[in-house]
C-alpha positions as CSV (number, residue, x, y, z in Angstrom):
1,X,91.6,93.5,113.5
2,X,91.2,90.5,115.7
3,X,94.2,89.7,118.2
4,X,95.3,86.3,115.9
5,X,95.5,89.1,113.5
6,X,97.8,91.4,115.0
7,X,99.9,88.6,116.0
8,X,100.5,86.9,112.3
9,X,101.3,90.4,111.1
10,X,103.6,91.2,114.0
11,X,105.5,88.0,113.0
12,X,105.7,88.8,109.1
13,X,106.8,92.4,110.4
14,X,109.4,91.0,111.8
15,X,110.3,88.5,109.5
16,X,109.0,89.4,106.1
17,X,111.3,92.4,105.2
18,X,108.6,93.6,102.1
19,X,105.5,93.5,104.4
20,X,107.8,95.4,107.2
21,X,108.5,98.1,104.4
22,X,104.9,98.1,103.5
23,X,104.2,99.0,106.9
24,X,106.5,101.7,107.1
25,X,105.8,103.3,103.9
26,X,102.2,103.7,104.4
27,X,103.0,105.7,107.9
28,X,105.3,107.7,106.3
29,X,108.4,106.2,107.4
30,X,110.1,106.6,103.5
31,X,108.6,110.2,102.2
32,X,111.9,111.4,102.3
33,X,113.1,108.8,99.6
34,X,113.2,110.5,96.0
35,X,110.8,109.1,93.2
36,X,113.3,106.8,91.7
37,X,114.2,105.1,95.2
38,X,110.8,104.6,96.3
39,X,109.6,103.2,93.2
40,X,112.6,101.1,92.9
41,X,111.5,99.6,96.5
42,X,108.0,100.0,96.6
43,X,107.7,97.6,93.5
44,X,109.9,95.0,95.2
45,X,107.8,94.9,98.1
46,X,104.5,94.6,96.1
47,X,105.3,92.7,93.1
48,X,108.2,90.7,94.3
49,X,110.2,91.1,91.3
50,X,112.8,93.8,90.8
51,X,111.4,96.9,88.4
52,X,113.3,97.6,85.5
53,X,112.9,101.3,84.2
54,X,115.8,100.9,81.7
55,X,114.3,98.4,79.7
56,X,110.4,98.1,81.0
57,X,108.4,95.5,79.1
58,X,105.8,94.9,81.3
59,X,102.4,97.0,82.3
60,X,103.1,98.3,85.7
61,X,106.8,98.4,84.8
62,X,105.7,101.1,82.1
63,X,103.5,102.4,84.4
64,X,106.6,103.2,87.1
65,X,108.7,104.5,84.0
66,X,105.4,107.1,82.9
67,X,105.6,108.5,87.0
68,X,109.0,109.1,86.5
69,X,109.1,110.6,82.9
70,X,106.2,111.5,81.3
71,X,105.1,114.8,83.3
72,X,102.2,117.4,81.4
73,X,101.2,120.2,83.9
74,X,97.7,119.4,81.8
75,X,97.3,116.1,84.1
76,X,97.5,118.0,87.6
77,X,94.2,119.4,86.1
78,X,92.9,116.4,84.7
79,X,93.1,114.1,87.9
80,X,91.9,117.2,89.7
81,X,88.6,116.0,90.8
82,X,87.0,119.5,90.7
83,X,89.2,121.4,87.6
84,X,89.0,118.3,85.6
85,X,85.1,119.2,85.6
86,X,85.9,122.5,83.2
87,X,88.1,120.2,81.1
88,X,85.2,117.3,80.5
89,X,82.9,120.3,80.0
90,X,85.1,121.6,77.4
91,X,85.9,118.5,75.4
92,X,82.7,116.5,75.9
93,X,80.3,118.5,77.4
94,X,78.7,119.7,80.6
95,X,75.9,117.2,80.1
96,X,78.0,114.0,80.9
97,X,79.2,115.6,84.4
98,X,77.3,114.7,87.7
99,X,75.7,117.5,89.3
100,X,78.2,119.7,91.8
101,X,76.8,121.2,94.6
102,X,79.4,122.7,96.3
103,X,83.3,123.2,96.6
104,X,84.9,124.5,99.9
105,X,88.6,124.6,101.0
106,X,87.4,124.2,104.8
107,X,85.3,121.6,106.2
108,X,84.1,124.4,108.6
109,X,82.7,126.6,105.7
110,X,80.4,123.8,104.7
111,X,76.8,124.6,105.2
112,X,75.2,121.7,105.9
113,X,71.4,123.0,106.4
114,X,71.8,124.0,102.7
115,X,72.7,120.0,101.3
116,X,69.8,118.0,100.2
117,X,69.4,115.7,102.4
118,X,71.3,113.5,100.3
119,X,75.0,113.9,98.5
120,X,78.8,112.9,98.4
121,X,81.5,114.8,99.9
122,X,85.2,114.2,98.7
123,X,88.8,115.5,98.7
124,X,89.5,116.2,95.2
125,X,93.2,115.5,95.2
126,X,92.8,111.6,96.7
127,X,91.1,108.4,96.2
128,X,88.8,107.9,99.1
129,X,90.0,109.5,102.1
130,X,87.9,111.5,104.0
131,X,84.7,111.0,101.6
132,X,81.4,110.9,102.9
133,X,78.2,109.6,101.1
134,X,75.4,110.6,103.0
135,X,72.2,109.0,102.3
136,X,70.3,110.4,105.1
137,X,71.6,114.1,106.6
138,X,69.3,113.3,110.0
139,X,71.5,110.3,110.5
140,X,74.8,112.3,109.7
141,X,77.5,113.3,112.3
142,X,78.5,116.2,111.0
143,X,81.6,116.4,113.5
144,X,82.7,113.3,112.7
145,X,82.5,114.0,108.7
146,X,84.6,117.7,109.3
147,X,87.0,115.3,111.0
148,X,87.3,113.1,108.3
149,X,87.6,115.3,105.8
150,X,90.2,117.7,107.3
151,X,92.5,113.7,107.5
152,X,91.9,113.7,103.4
153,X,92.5,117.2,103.5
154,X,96.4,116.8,104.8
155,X,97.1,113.5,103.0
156,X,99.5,114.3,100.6
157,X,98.3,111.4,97.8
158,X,101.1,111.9,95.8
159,X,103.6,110.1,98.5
160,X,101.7,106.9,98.8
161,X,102.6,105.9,94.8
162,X,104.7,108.6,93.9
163,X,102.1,109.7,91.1
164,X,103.3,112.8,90.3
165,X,100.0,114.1,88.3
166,X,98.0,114.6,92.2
167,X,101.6,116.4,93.6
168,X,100.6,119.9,93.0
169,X,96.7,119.4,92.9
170,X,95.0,122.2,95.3
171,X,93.1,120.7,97.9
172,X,89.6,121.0,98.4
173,X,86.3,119.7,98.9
174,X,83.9,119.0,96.7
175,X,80.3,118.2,97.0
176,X,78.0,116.4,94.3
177,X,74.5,115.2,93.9
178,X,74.5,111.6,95.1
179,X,73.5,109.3,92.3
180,X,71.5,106.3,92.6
181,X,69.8,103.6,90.1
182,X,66.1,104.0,90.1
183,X,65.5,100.2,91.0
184,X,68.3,100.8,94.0
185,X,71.0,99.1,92.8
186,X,75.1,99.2,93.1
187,X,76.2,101.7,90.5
188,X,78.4,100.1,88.0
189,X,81.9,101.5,86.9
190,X,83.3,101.3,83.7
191,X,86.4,101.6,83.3
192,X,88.6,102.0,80.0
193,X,91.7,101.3,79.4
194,X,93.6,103.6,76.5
195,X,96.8,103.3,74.9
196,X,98.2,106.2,73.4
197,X,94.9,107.5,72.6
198,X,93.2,104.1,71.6
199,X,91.0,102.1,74.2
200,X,91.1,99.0,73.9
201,X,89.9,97.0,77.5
202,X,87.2,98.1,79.7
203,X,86.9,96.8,82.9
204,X,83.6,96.0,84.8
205,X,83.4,96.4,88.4
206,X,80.3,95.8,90.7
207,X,79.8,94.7,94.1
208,X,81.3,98.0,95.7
209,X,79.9,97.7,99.1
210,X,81.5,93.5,98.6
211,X,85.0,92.6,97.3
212,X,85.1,93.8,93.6
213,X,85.2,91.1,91.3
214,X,86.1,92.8,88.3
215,X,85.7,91.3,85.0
216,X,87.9,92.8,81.2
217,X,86.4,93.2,78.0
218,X,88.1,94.0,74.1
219,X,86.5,96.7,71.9
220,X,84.1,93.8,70.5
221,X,82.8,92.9,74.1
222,X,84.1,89.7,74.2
223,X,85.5,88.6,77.7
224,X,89.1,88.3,78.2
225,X,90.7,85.6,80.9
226,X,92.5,88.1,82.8
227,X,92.5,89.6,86.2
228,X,94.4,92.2,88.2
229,X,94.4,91.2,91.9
230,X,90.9,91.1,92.4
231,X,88.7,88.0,91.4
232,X,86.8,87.7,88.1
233,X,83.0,87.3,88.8
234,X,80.8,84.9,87.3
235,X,78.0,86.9,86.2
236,X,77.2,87.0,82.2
237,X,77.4,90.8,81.6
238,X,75.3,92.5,79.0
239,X,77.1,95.2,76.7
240,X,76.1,98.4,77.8
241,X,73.8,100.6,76.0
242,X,76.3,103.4,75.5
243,X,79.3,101.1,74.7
244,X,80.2,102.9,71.7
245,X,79.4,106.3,72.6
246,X,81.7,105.5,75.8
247,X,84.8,104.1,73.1
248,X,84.5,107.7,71.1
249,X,84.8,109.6,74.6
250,X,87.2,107.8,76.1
251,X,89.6,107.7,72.8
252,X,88.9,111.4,72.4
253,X,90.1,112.0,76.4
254,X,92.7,110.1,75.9
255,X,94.6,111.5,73.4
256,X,97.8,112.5,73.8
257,X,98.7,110.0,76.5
258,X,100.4,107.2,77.0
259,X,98.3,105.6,79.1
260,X,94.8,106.5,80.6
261,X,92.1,105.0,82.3
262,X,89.0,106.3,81.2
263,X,85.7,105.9,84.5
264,X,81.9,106.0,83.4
265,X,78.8,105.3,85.1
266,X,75.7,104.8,83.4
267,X,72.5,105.8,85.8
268,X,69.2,105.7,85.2
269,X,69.8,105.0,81.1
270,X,72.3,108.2,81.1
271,X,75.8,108.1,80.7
272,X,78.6,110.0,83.0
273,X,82.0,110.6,83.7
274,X,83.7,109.2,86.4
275,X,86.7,110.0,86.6
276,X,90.3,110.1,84.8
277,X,93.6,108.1,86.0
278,X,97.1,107.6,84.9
279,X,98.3,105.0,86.7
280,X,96.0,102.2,87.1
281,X,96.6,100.6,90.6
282,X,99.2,102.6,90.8
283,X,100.9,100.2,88.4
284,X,101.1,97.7,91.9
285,X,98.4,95.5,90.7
286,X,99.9,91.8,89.1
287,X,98.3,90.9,86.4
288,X,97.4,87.5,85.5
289,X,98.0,85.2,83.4
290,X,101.5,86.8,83.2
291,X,101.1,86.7,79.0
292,X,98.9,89.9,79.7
293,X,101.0,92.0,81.6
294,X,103.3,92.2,78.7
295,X,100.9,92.0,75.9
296,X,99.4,95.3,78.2
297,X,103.4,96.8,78.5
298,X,103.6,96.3,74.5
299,X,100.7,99.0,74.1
300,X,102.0,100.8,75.7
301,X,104.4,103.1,73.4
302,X,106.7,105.4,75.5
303,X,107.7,108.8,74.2
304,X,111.7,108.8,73.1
């Protein structure tokens, strides 16, 4: 961060009262707050609008009131990024999972001469921190990975949004084949969203390694003029091969949810899960135009 930087945000810190709580929150000054509070705050802060959980109409107001209400001991497993691995295998098959080569509940019990000499290492209880995608072991600091990975290991993922599913999620690591495109480029996510049971967007994100520029699709593959923070590109996307195959899997994972977002990749003309996750955004994501975030919050049906 450049010192202009750290100046402007030491004047909105003392200032801007949401950006100061921001702050806060993401060291841990608030983990003490229950659910409710936190939320209640937390939404302020990032959305600039109060939340309202006795009457949510909106898609990340439904979102909040799901955290808060809706709670399966099933979706500890499912957002489990190494138990959810039995469940896909289970439901959908073993065939659509990405290779594992390892799971270890110590970075120090990691045998490092025994990894190809490419592969991803990840907490299985976060989204990001501490993962490591080697693409060349000579090159690799192996110190410096154990390091990071023991930081994922203690973040407890569940305080930063208050998404209950990751709360009582076991820690680990887990190590998988790294995955690459045979003409080298950016894997492609693709993302479903499901609504009690029934997909009906999916979300197209490229550029990882650049800011996303997402870009929202119906069931028919038409494009939809909507965005969620991020930037809609302006590339002409093709419907992917496995489309439908992808709208059977992700309404047959999905059942019995409210909500669910339902990850693929498709590498090298074969399809794979990604990954499964309740709270888009963490339901701190605006969406735009504004029509969409309650046409989004209407889909959503909440249990009585």
């Amino acid at each position: 961060m450049s010192c202009f930087s750290k100046i402007i945000n030491g004047v909105r810190f003392l200032y801007d009262s949401d950006f100061r709580w921001i702050y806060l929150a993401n060291r841990g000054r608030f983990d003490g707050l229950d659910d409710e509070t936190f939320l209640y705050r937390k939404y302020k802060a990032c959305m600039g609008k109060e939340l309202n959980l006795a009457s949510p109409k909106t898609f990340n107001e439904k979102l909040q009131w799901l955290k808060l209400y809706d709670r399966k001991p099933e979706y500890t497993v499912m957002v489990d990024k190494y138990a959810v691995r039995k469940y896909i295998a289970d439901t959908i098959g073993e065939e659509y999972l990405i290779p594992l080569l390892g799971v270890w509940d110590n970075p120090d019990d990691i045998d490092f001469d025994a990894l190809p000499n490419q592969f991803v290492l990840k907490c299985n209880h976060n989204s990001g921190l501490g993962m490591c995608i080697c693409k060349d072991k000579s090159k690799l600091d192996i110190a410096k990975v154990k390091a990071e990975l023991r930081k994922g290991l203690r973040q407890d993922y569940y305080l930063t949004g208050r998404e209950w599913p990751y709360k009582n999620v076991p820690r680990r690591i887990v190590c998988e084949k790294y995955m690459q495109n045979a003409n080298d480029e950016d894997l492609t996510d693709y993302k479903f969203f499901c609504f009690n049971g029934e997909p009906k967007i999916m979300y197209i994100a490229c550029d990882h390694a650049k800011q996303p520029k997402p870009d929202f699709f119906d069931m028919n593959f038409d494009k939809i003029n909507m965005r969620m923070e991020d930037p809609n590109s302006e590339e002409i996307h093709e419907k992917p091969k496995y489309f439908e195959e992808m709208k059977l899997i992700a309404r047959k994972l999905s059942s019995n949810t409210c909500f669910l977002r339902v990850d693929f990749y498709v590498i090298n003309n074969k399809l794979y899960f990604g990954e499964l996750t309740f709270f888009h955004m963490s339901g701190f994501a605006p969406v735009n135009p504004e029509e969409w975030s309650y046409k989004l919050g209407d889909w959503i049906k909440l249990p009585e």
